[in-house]
N, C-alpha and C positions, 0 to 999 in steps of 0.2 A: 406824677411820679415817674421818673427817668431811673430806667437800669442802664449798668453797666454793659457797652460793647462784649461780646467775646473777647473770650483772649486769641481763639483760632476761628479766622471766615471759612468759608466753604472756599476749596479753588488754593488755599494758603500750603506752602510746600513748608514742611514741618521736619523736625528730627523725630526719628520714631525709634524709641530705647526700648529694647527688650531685656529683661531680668530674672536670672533664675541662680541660686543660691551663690556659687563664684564668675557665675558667666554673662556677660556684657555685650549685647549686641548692640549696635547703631547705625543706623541710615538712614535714608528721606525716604520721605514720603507726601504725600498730595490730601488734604482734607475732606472728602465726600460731602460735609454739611458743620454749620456751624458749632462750638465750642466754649460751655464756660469753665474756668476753674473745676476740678473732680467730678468733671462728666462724659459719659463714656459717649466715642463720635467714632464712626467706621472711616478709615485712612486707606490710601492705596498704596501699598508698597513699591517705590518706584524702580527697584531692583528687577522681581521677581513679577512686578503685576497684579500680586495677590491683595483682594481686599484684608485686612484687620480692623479690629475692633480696641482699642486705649482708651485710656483716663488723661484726661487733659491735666500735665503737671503745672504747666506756667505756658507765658507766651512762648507759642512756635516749637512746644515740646510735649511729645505725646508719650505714655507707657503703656506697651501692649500687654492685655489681658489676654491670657492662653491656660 
């Protein structure tokens, strides 16, 4: 029985979309550990430094949970 790869590896520099009612933030950021489809992986904001925590939307795109 073969699963599917991640969509996101550890080490993988990712968009990281933040969402809240009109406001849209984007940037990169770096993967902490691997990712499949709607599971949540801690990311490192490559701005600020700061770890986060997202929901893997698709490949190499992550949405932070806050």
């Amino acid at each position: 029985a073969l699963e599917d790869p991640p969509l996101i590896k550890k080490g993988d520099i990712i968009t990281l979309i933040a969402k809240k009612e009109n406001l849209l933030i984007v940037t990169s950021g770096v993967s902490k550990e691997d990712g499949f489809a709607n599971e949540m992986i801690k990311i490192e904001n490559l701005n600020s430094g700061k770890m986060v925590r997202g929901i893997v939307k698709e490949k190499s795109k992550v949405e932070v949970v806050y």
